[in-house]
C-alpha positions in Angstrom: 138.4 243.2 82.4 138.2 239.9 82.0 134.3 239.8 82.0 134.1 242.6 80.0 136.1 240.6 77.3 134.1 238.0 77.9 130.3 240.2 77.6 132.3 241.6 74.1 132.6 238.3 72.6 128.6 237.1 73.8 128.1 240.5 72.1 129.6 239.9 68.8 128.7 235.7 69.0 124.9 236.4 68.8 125.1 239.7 66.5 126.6 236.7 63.9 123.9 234.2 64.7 121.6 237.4 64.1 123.3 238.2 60.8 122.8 234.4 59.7 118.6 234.3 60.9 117.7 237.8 61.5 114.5 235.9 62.7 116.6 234.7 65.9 114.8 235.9 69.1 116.9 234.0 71.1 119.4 235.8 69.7 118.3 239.1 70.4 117.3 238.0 73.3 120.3 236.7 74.4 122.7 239.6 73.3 120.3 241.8 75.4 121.6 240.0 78.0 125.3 240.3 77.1 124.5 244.0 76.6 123.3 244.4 80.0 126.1 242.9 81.6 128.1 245.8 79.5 125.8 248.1 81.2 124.8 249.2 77.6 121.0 249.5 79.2 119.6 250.9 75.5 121.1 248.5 73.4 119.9 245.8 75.3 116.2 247.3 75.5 116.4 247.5 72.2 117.3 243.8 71.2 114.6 243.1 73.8 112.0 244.9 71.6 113.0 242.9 68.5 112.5 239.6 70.7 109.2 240.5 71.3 108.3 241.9 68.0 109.3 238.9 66.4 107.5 236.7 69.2 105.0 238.7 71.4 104.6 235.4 74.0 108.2 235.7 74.4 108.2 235.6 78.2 111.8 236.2 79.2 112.0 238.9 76.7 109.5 240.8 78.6 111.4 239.8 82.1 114.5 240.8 81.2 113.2 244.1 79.9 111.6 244.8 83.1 115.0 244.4 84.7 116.5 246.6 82.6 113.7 249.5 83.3 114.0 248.3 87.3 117.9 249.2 86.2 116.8 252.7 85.1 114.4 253.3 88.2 111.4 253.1 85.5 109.8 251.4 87.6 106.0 251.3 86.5 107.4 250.3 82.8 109.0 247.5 84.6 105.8 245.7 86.9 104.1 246.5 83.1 106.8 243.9 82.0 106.6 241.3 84.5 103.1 241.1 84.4 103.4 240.6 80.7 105.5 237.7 81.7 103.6 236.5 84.7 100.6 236.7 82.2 102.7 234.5 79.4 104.5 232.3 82.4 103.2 232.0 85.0 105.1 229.2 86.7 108.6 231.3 86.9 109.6 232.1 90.0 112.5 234.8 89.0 109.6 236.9 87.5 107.8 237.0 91.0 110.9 237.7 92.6 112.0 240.6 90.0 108.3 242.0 90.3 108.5 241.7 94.0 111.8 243.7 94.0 110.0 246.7 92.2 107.0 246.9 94.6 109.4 246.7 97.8 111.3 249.6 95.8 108.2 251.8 95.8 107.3 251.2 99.6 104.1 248.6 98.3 105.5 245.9 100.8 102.6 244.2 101.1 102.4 243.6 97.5 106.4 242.7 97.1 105.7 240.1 100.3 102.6 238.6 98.1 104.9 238.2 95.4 108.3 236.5 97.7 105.6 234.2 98.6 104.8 233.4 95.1 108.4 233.0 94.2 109.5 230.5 97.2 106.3 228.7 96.5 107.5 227.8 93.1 110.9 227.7 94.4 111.2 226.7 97.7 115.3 227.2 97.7 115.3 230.7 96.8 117.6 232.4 99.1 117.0 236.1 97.7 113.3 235.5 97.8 113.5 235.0 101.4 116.0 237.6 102.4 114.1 240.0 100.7 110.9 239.2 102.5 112.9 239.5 105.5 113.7 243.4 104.0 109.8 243.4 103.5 109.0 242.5 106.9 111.7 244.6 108.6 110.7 247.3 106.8 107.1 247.1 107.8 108.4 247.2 111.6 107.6 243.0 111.7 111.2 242.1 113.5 110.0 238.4 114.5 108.7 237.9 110.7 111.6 239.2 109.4 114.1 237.2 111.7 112.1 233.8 110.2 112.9 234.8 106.7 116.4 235.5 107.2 117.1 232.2 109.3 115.5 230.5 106.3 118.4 232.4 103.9 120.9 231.9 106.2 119.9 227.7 106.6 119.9 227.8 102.6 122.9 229.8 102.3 125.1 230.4 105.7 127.8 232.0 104.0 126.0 235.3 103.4 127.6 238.1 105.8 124.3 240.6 104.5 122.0 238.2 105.8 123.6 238.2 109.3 123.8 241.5 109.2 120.5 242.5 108.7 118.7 239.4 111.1 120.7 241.2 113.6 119.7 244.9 113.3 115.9 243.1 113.8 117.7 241.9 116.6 119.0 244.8 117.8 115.9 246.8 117.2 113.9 243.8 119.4 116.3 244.6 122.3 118.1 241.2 121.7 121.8 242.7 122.1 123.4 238.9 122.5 121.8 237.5 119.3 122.3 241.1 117.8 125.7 241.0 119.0 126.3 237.1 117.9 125.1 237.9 114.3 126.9 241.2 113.9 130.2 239.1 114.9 129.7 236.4 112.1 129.1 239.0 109.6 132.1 240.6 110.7 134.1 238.0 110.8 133.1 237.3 107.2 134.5 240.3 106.2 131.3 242.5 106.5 132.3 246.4 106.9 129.0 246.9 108.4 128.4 244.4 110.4 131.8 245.2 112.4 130.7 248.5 112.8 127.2 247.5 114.3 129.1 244.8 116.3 131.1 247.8 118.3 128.0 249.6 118.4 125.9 246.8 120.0 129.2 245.9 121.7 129.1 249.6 123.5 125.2 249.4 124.0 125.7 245.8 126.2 
């Protein structure tokens, strides 16, 4: 309740700003934003479109489109947007990432694990990128590649009970059942529904 509160009050905030310089893209850029958060998916595509009318190089207007249409499972319409944005900027690494996300979404893994690679290169620290090139690569049936990716999220971030999760079902499926077993435990121990359940399930295949 409280965010919501909070996304009403970004919402009204830049629909002021807009009222004093309807010329403002950051405005309607950033109220797309707020509308987002509010799940208001049209309102916010349609702030987006004003950002870019009034600036066609807006980069982030495009991104944040995209994510919108990625929202919507439109997802053609959304790789159309990141590349706009890739085109505009091509230096940011959330755009990669976001395009990535798409292409993994449609089954093109190789071209989602091009794009990961283009994101951590830019950002080296980017724990989704890698956990999601771990999905890539697990998804492909490429456990070892996979395992790499998620030990590089978990090093960045070791608090993440997904992560541990999913390193070890590519355990698991490589017939590790100790390293499955010891992952599935952390996860579980963090509070991860699923990774207790694949714990007893490990636990009953050991």
């Amino acid at each position: 309740m409280l965010k919501k509160n909070q996304y009403d009050r970004e919402v009204e905030y830049y629909s002021k700003e807009i009222v004093l310089n309807p010329n403002d893209t950051d405005a309607y850029n950033n109220r797309g934003i707020a509308y987002d958060k509010k799940g208001q998916y049209e309102m916010a595509i349609e702030d987006y479109n004003k950002a870019i009318a009034l600036d066609p190089n807006y980069a982030a207007a495009y991104n944040n489109r995209g994510i919108i249409y990625d929202k919507k499972d439109q997802y053609d319409m959304a790789i159309e947007d990141y590349n706009k944005a890739i085109v505009l900027d091509p230096n940011d690494a959330a755009t990669y990432y976001n395009r990535g996300n798409v292409y993994a979404k449609k089954g093109q893994y190789e071209v989602a694990i091009e794009d990961y690679n283009k994101a951590i290169a830019l950002n080296p620290n980017d724990v989704k990128a890698y956990y999601n090139r771990g999905n890539a690569h697990n998804d492909k049936g490429q456990y070892e590649i996979a395992i790499e990716n998620y030990s590089k999220s978990i090093a960045l971030d070791p608090n993440n009970a997904v992560v541990y999760n999913y390193r070890g079902l590519a355990y698991y499926k490589l017939g590790n059942i100790g390293r499955a077993i010891s992952d599935f435990q952390k996860a579980c121990d963090m509070g991860y529904e699923n990774g207790c359940k694949n714990l007893q399930k490990a636990l009953e295949k050991k």
